[in-house]
Structure formats: structure tokens, C-alpha cells
C-alpha positions as CSV (number, residue, x, y, z in Angstrom):
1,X,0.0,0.0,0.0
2,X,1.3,3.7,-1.2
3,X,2.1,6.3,1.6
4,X,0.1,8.7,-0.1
5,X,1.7,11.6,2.3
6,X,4.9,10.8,2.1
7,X,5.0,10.0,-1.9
8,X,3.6,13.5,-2.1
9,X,6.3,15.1,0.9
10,X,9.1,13.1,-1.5
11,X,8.1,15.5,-4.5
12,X,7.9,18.2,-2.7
13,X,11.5,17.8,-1.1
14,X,12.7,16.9,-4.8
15,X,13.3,13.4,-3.7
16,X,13.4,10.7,-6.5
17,X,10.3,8.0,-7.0
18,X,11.3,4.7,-7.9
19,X,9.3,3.1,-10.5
20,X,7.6,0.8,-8.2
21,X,6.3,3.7,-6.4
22,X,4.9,5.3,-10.0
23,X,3.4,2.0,-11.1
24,X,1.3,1.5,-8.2
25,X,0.6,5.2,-7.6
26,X,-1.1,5.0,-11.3
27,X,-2.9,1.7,-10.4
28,X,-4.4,3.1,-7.4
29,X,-5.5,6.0,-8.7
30,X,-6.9,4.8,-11.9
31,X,-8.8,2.5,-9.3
32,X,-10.1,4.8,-7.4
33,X,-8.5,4.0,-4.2
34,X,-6.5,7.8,-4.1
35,X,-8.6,10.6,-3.4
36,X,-8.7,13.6,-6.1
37,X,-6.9,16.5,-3.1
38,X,-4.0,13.7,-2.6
39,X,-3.0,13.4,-6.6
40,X,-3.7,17.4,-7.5
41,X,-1.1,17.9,-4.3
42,X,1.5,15.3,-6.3
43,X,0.7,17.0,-9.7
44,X,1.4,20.7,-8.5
45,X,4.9,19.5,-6.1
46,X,5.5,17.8,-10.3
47,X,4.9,21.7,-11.7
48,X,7.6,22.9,-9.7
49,X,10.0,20.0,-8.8
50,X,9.3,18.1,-12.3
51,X,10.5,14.6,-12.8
52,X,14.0,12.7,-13.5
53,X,13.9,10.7,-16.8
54,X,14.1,7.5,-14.9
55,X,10.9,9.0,-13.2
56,X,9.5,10.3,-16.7
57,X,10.1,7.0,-18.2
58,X,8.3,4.9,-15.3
59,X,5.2,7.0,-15.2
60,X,4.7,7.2,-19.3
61,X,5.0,3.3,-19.4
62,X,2.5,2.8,-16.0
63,X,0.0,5.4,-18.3
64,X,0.3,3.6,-21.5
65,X,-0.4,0.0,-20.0
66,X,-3.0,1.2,-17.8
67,X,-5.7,-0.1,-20.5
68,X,-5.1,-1.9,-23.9
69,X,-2.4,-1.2,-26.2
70,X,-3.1,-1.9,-30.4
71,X,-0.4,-4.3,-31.5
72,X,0.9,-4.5,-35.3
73,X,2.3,-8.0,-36.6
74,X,6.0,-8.3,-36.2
75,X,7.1,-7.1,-40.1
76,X,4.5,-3.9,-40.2
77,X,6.5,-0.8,-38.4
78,X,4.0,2.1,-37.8
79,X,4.2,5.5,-37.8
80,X,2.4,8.1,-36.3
81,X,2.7,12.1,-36.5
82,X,1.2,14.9,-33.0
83,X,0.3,17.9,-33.0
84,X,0.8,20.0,-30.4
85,X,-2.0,21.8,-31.8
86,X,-3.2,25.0,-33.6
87,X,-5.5,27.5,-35.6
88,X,-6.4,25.8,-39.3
89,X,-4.0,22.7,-38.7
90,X,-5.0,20.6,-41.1
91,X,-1.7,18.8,-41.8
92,X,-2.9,15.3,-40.5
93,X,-5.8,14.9,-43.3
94,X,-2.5,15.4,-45.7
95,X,0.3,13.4,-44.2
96,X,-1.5,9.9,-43.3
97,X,-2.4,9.4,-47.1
98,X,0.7,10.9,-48.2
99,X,3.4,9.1,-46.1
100,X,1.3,5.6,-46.8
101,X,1.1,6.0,-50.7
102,X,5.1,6.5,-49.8
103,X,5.0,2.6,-48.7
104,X,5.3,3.6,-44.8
105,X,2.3,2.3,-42.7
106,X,0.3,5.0,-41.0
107,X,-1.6,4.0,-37.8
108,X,-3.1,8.0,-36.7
109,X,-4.9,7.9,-33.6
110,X,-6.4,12.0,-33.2
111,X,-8.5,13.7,-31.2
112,X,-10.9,16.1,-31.1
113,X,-10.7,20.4,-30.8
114,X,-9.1,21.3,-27.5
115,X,-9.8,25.0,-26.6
116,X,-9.5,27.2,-29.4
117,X,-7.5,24.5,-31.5
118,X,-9.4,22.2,-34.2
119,X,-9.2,18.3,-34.2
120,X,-8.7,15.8,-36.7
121,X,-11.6,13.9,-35.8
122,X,-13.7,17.4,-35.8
123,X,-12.7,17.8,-39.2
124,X,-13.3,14.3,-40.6
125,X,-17.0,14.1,-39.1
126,X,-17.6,17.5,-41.7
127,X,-17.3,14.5,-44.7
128,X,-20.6,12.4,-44.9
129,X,-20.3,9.1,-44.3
130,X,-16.5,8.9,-42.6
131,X,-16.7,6.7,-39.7
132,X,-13.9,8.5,-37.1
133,X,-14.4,5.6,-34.8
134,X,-12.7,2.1,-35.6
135,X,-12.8,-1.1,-33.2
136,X,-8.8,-2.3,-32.5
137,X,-9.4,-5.0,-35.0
138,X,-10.2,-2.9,-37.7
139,X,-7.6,-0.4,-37.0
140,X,-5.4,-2.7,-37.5
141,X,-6.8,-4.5,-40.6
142,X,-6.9,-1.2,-42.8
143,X,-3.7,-0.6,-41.9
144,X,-2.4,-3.9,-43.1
145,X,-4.9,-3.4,-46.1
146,X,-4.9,0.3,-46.8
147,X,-1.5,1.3,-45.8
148,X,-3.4,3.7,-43.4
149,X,-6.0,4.3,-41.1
150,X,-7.3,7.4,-38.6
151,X,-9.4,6.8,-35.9
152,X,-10.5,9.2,-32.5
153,X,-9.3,7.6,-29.5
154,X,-10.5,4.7,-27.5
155,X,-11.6,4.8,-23.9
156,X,-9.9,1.7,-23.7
157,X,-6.5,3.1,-24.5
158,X,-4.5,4.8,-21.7
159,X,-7.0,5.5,-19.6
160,X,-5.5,6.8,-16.8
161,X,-3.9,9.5,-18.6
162,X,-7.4,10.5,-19.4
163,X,-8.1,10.8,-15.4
164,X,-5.1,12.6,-14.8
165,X,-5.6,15.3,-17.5
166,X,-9.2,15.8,-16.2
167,X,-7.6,16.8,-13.0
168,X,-4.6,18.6,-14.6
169,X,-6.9,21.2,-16.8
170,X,-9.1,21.9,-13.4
171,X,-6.1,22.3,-11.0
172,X,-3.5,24.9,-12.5
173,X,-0.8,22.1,-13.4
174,X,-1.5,21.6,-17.5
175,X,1.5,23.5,-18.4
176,X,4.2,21.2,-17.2
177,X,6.4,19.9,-19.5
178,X,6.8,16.5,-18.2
179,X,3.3,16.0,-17.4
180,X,2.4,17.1,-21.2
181,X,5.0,14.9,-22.5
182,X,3.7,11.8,-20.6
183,X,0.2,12.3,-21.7
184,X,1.3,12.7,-25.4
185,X,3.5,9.6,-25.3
186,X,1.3,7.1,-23.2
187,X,-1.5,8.0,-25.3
188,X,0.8,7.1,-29.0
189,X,2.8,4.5,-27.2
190,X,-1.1,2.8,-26.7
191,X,-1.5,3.8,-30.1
192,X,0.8,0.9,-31.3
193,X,3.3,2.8,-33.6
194,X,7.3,2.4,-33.6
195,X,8.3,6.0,-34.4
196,X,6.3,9.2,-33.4
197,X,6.9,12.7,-35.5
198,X,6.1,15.5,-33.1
199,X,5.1,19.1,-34.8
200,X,5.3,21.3,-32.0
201,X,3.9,24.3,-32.4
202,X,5.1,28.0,-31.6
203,X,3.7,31.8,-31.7
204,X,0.2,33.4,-30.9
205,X,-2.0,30.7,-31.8
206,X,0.1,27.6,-30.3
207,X,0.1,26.6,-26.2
208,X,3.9,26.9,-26.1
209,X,3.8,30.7,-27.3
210,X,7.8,31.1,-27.0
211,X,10.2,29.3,-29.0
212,X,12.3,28.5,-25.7
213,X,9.0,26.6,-24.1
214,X,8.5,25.3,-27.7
215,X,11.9,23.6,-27.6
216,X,11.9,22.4,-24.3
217,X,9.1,20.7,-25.1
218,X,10.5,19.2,-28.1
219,X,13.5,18.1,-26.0
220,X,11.3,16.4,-23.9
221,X,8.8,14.7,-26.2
222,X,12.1,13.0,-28.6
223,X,14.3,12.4,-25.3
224,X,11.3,10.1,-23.5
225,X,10.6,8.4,-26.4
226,X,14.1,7.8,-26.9
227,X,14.1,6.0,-22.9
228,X,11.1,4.0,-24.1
229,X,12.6,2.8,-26.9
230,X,11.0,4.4,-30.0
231,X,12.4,6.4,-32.6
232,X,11.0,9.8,-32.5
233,X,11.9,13.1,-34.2
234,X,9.9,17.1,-33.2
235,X,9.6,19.9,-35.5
236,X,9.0,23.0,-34.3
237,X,7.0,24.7,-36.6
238,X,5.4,28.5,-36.8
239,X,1.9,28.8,-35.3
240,X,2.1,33.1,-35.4
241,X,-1.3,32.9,-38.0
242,X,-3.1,30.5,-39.3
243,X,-1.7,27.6,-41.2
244,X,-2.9,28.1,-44.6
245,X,-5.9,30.3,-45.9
246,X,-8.5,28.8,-44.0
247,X,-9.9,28.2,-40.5
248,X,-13.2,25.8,-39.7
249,X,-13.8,22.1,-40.7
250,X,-15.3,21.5,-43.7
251,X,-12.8,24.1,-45.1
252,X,-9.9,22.7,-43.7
253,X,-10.7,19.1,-45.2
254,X,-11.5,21.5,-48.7
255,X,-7.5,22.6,-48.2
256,X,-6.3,19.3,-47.1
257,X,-7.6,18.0,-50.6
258,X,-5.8,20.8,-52.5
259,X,-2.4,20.1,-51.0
260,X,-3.2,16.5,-51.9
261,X,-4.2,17.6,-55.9
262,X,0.0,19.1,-55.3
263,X,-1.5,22.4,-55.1
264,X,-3.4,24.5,-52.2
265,X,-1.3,27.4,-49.8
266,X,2.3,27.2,-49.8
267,X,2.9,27.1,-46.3
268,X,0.5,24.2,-45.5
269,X,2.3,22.3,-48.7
270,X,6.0,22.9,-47.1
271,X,4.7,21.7,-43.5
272,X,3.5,18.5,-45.1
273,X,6.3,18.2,-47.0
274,X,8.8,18.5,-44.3
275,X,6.7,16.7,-41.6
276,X,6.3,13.8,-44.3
277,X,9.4,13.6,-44.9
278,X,10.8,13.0,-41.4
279,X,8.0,10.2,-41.0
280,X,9.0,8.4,-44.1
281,X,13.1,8.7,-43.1
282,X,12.0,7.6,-39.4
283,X,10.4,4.2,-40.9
284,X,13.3,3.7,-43.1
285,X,12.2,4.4,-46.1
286,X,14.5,7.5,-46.9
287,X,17.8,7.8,-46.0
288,X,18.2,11.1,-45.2
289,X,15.2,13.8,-44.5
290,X,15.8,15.8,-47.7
291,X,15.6,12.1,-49.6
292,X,12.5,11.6,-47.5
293,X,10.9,15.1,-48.4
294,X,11.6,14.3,-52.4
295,X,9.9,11.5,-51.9
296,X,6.8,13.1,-50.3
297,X,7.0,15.9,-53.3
298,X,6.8,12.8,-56.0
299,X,3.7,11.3,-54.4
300,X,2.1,14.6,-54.2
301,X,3.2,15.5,-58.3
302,X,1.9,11.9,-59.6
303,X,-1.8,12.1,-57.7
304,X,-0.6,8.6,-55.6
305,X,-1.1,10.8,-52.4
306,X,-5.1,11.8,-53.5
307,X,-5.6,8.1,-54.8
308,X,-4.3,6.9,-51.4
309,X,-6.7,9.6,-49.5
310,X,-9.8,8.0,-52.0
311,X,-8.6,4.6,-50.4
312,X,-8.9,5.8,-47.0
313,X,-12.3,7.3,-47.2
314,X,-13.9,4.2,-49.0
315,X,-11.9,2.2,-46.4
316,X,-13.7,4.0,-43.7
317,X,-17.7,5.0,-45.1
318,X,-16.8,8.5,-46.5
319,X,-18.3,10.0,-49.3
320,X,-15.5,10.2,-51.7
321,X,-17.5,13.0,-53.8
322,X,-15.4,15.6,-51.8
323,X,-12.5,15.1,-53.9
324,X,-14.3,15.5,-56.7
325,X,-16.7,18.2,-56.3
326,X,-15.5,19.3,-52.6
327,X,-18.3,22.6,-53.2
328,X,-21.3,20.2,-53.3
329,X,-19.7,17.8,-50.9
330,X,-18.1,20.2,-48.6
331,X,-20.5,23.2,-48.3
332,X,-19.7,26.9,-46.8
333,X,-22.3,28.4,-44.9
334,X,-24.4,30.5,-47.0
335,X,-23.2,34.8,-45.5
336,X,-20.4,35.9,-46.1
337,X,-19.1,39.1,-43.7
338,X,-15.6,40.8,-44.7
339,X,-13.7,42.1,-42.0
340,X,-11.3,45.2,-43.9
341,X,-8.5,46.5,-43.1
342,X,-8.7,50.5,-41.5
343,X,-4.6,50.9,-42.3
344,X,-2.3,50.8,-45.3
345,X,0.8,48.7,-44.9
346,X,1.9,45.5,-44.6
347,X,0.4,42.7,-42.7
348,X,2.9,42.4,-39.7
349,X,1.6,40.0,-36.9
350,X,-1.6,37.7,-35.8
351,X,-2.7,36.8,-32.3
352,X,-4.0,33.7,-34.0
353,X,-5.4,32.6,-31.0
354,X,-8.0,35.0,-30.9
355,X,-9.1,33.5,-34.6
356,X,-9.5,30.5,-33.0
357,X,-11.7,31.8,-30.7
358,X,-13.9,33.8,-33.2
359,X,-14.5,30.3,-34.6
360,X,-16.2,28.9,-31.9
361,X,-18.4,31.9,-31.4
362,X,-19.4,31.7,-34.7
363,X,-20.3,27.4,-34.2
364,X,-17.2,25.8,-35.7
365,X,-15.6,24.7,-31.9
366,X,-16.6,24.1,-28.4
367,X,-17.2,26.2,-25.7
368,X,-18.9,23.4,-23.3
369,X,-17.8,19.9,-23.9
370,X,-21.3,18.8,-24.7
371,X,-21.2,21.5,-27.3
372,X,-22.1,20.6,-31.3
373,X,-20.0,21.7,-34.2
374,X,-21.0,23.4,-37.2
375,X,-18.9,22.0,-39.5
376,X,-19.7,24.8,-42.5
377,X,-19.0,27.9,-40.5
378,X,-15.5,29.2,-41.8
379,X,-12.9,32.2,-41.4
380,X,-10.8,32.7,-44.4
381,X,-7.9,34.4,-44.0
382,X,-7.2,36.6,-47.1
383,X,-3.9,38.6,-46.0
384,X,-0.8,36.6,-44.6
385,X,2.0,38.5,-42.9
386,X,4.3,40.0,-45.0
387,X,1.6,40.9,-47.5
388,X,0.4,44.4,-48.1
389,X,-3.0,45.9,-47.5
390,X,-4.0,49.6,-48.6
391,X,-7.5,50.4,-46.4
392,X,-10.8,49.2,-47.0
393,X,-9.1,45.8,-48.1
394,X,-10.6,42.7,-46.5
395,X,-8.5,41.0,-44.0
396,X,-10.7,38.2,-43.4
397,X,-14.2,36.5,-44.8
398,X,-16.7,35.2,-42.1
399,X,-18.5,32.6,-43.5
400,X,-21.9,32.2,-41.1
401,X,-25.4,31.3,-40.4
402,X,-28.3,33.0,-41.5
403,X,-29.3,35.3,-38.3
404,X,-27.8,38.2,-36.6
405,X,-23.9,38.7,-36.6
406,X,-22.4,37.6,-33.6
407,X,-20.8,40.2,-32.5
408,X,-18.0,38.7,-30.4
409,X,-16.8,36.7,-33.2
410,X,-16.4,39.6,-35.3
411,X,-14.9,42.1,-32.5
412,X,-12.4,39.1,-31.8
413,X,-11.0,39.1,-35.6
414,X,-10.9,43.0,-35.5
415,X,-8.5,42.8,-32.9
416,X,-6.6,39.7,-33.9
417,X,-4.4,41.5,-36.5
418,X,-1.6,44.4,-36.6
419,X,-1.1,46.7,-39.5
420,X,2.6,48.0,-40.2
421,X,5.2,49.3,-42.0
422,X,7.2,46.6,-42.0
423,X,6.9,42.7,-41.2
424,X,9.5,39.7,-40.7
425,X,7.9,36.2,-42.2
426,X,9.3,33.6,-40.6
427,X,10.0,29.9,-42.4
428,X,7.2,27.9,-41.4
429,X,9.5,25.1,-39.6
430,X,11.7,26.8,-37.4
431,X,13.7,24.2,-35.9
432,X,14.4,19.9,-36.4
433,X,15.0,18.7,-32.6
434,X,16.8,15.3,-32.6
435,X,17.4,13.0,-29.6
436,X,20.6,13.7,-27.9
437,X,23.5,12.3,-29.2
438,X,22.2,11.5,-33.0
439,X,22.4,15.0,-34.4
């Protein structure tokens, strides 16, 4: 039995847990048998003490056994790509068709919105028919079959993480790095894959605004999955606006299937690219990460990426008229609102989060968790920074539901941009974070 006080007085005093310790700590409290004060106590002495690797390593593992984990026979070697989340981050809807019609097995387990980011799965549910839920069987069997598969996460998988990040996000202690890093890696370790990319996000409209947090975090993430055995590269990549020209679900999946016809915004294109090519190189396929990007770039040029995204949605119920006629298939909502700029100059800077925000006012994310999502509602972001605007130009078009203008939706994307004489534009990945001792 756990000395629930003095496991918590070791944090505090910085003392090391052994693994033991962790492994029936999680136990118990997945169980039950730990009240709720006890663990928030151990989370916030982890905020400001943290944890040793050995400690990191122990708790990850006790998270990702604590329910089933997917397996994959012996000869098929899985890859999976996270996001650390952002504002019109479409990039998974690209990469798992792209990297499988690259001959590397995708197994993507996503999730839905978060706050003011979107999810995969919120995106998928926009196209009719898509089934965003698969049993572990089938999972596995389109993977073997297709090459790739997405699916939202199970209950069954690492289900004490999902206990400990309910208490996390009600108790001050979600921005701890090795807390993150464990709930991200006990949820993909579950997930069944061999190699992890991580695209960790930086700027206005990311949750690691500085690229100093944004790197640690990246440290972390490749490090610990290093220590548990898995191959694992991060990007960090520029969340400072929107990725792309377009906010809101049914848009987003209208964008996704433009990079996959080799086309679409540049910046969306080059992330895919460069996050594709570090999953392909990561399951061997590529030698090098340039090699592995050229590949990527060939798939996209010869349509094999968009005739392995057709295989995925037939694979999994969705209505594969989106790629033909994505208008018919993919409706906008029907009023349009511009939101123009009151200044000449150039487009300097985004607080990307607040465009985020204006999406869920106007339907497209949650507020409540029992919330619905209007998948048709839409932001479309007409100016990027760098580019110029003279007044009276429109900044961004609000695509909404018949009815009154919401108000707060359109105050929030007044305010969420900066007018200037000047503007740096940053590349969109900023940095390539490699385990110790491999770069």
C-alpha cells in the first residue's frame, strides 16, 4: 500500500520516485482508491520539482499500460505524427495518405478540438459518411490493407492518462512539460506505432507561445521516447497565423484535398512536406530527411497521395464526392461578412489565437464539452503577414449562419491582426530537434 503523504512530501522535497512507487501510484489511482486532493497535491509538487527521466520514463509506461495497447504483426512498423496543436491545422488529413502512398504504414490515432485548436476527428465528421471511430481490429486490418488508417481515441486506450488530464486542466498544473510529454507519449505508445513525428507548435495561436518553451518541449517529447525505446523526431514549426488560408472544418478538409491535388497554400504544402518527410526517413524508407521530403514531393506531383486519401475514405464510409466536387460535398455556410482592413501597410503579426476563438463563437468549436460543431461555418484568412494591404481591403471573410452577426466573433478578428510598415515572415519550420546524441 502507497504512503500517499509521504510519496507526495518526497516531491515536494525533490526526492526521486522509484518506479515501483509510480506504477502503483497510477494503479491506485486509476482504481479509485487515491482521493482527487492527494493526486492534485503530487501534480502541483511535479509543476515545480518536475521529474528525473528515470521517473519520466516509469510514469509514461504505468500510463500507456494502464488499458489496452493496439499491436501490429512483427514485419509492419507504424508511424504516427502529433500535433501539439493549432489554428487551421490541417496537416494530418494530408500526411497519413501521403506518407502511406510513400510505402510507410500509417496508424493515426487523433482527437478532437481542444480550446481554441481544431481536431482531426472534428474535421473528418464535416465528410458524410466517414466513420472516425474504428474497433482495435479494424484499426489494425486497414492498416495492413490500406496502408493507413485514422481513428478518435479509444476509452480503452491509456485511460488513466485520461483521469489525470481531467484533473490537470481543473487544477493549474497543465502546463508542465513533463506532465504534457507523458500524456502525449502514453496516449501514441497505446496507439501501437514504432516512431512518433512530433510538430510542435510556436507563436500566438500555439500553447507553447515562446520558442524556448516550444523547444523544451520538443527536447522532452524526442528524449522520453528515446528511454522508451521508440524512434521519434519534433519539429518546431510556426503557429504566429493560421496555417494556410483557411480556418473551420469542412474548409480545412477543402485545403487538405488541395495540397493533396499538389497544389493548395504554400505554407500548408512545405509543412506536409517536411513533416512527411521526417516520417517516411523515421520508418526507413528514406535515408536522409531531404531524400525523404523528395519522396513526399513525388507522391504529391503523380496524384498517388489523393488516390491513397480516395482509399482511406472508401476504407472507412466517406463520401469520396469531396475530392471530386469538394463545393457540393463540402458546403460553406451561406453569408459571407468581410472584415477590412482600417490601415495601409503590410500585414505584420496575428494573435492567431483569438481567430481561433472567433471560430467557436461563430459554431465551428466548443465552448462546453457537450457542445455541437457546425462544420460549415469558416474564417478565411485573405492577407498573410508579409503581405500588403491599402484600407478598406478585407482582411478576413466570415462565412456564417443565416441570423444576426455575432458580434463577439467579429470584435475578436478586428483585434486579432496588426497593421505596419514593415513585417519579418518567418519559415514555417523553425527548428528539427533530434534525440541527444544522434544530431
Amino acid at each position: 500500500m502507497l504512503d500517499m503523504p509521504r510519496f507526495i512530501e518526497n516531491k515536494r522535497d525533490g526526492l526521486e520516485h522509484s518506479p515501483e512507487e509510480l506504477r502503483e501510484f497510477v494503479r491506485a489511482f486509476q482504481a479509485g482508491e487515491i482521493p482527487d486532493y492527494q493526486t492534485s497535491a503530487w501534480l502541483m509538487a511535479v509543476l515545480f520539482r518536475g521529474l528525473s527521466r528515470k521517473e519520466l520514463t516509469a510514469f509514461t509506461l504505468a500510463l500507456a499500460t494502464s488499458g489496452s495497447v493496439v499491436t501490429f504483426p512483427g514485419s509492419l512498423a507504424c508511424v504516427d505524427k502529433h500535433s501539439t496543436g493549432g489554428v487551421g491545422d490541417k496537416t494530418s488529413l494530408v500526411l497519413v495518405p501521403l506518407v502511406a502512398s510513400c510505402g510507410v504504414p500509417v496508424a493515426k490515432l487523433s482527437g478532437r478540438g481542444l480550446g481554441f485548436t481544431g481536431g482531426t476527428v472534428d474535421k473528418l465528421e464535416s465528410i458524410e459518411g466517414f466513420r472516425t471511430h474504428l474497433t482495435r481490429e479494424e484499426f489494425v486490418r486497414q492498416v495492413e490493407t490500406v496502408g493507413c488508417a485514422i481513428s478518435g481515441h479509444s476509452e480503452e486506450l491509456a485511460p488513466a492518462e485520461r483521469r489525470f488530464y481531467e484533473l490537470r486542466d481543473v487544477t493549474g498544473t497543465v502546463p508542465s512539460i513533463p506532465l504534457i510529454a507523458s500524456s502525449i507519449l502514453s496516449k501514441k505508445i497505446a496507439g501501437g506505432s514504432r516512431s512518433f513525428v512530433f510538430d510542435v507548435k510556436t507563436g500566438s495561436g500555439a500553447f507553447m507561445r515562446t520558442l524556448d518553451d516550444s523547444r523544451a518541449l520538443a527536447r522532452q517529447l524526442v528524449d522520453l521516447s528515446l528511454a522508451l525505446g521508440h524512434r521519434s523526431l519534433a519539429l518546431i514549426s510556426g503557429m504566429d497565423q493560421p496555417l494556410g488560408r483557411w480556418v473551420g472544418n469542412a474548409a480545412e478538409v477543402r485545403e487538405a484535398i488541395d495540397v493533396l491535388k499538389n497544389a493548395g497554400p504554400a505554407d500548408t504544402r512545405d509543412l506536409c512536406i517536411r513533416l512527411g518527410g521526417a516520417m517516411v526517413f523515421l520508418a526507413g524508407k528514406a535515408k536522409s530527411l531531404p531524400e525523404g521530403e523528395d519522396l513526399c514531393r513525388k507522391a504529391l506531383a503523380a496524384g498517388n497521395a489523393l488516390e491513397r486519401f480516395r482509399m482511406l475514405l472508401e476504407a472507412q464510409g466517406g463520401l469520396t464526392l469531396c475530392i471530386d466536387e469538394p463545393d457540393r460535398a463540402l458546403p460553406l455556410a451561406p453569408v459571407k461578412t468581410l472584415i477590412r482592413s482600417g490601415k495601409k501597410g503590410m500585414l505584420a503579426s496575428f494573435e492567431t489565437e483569438r481567430i481561433g476563438n472567433a471560430l467557436r463563437h461563430l459554431g465551428g468549436g466548443r465552448r462546453k464539452k457537450e457542445d455541437s460543431i457546425d462544420p460549415q461555418v469558416a474564417i478565411e484568412v485573405l492577407v498573410k503577414i508579409g503581405e500588403e494591404v491599402s484600407p478598406g481591403d478585407p482582411v478576413f471573410a466570415v462565412y456564417r449562419r443565416n441570423g444576426p452577426e455575432d458580434p463577439a466573433a467579429l470584435a475578436l478578428l478586428e483585434e486579432a491582426y496588426a497593421v505596419s510598415e514593415s513585417a519579418s515572415v518567418q519559415p514555417i519550420v523553425r527548428e528539427v530537434i533530434e534525440p541527444l546524441g544522434t544530431g
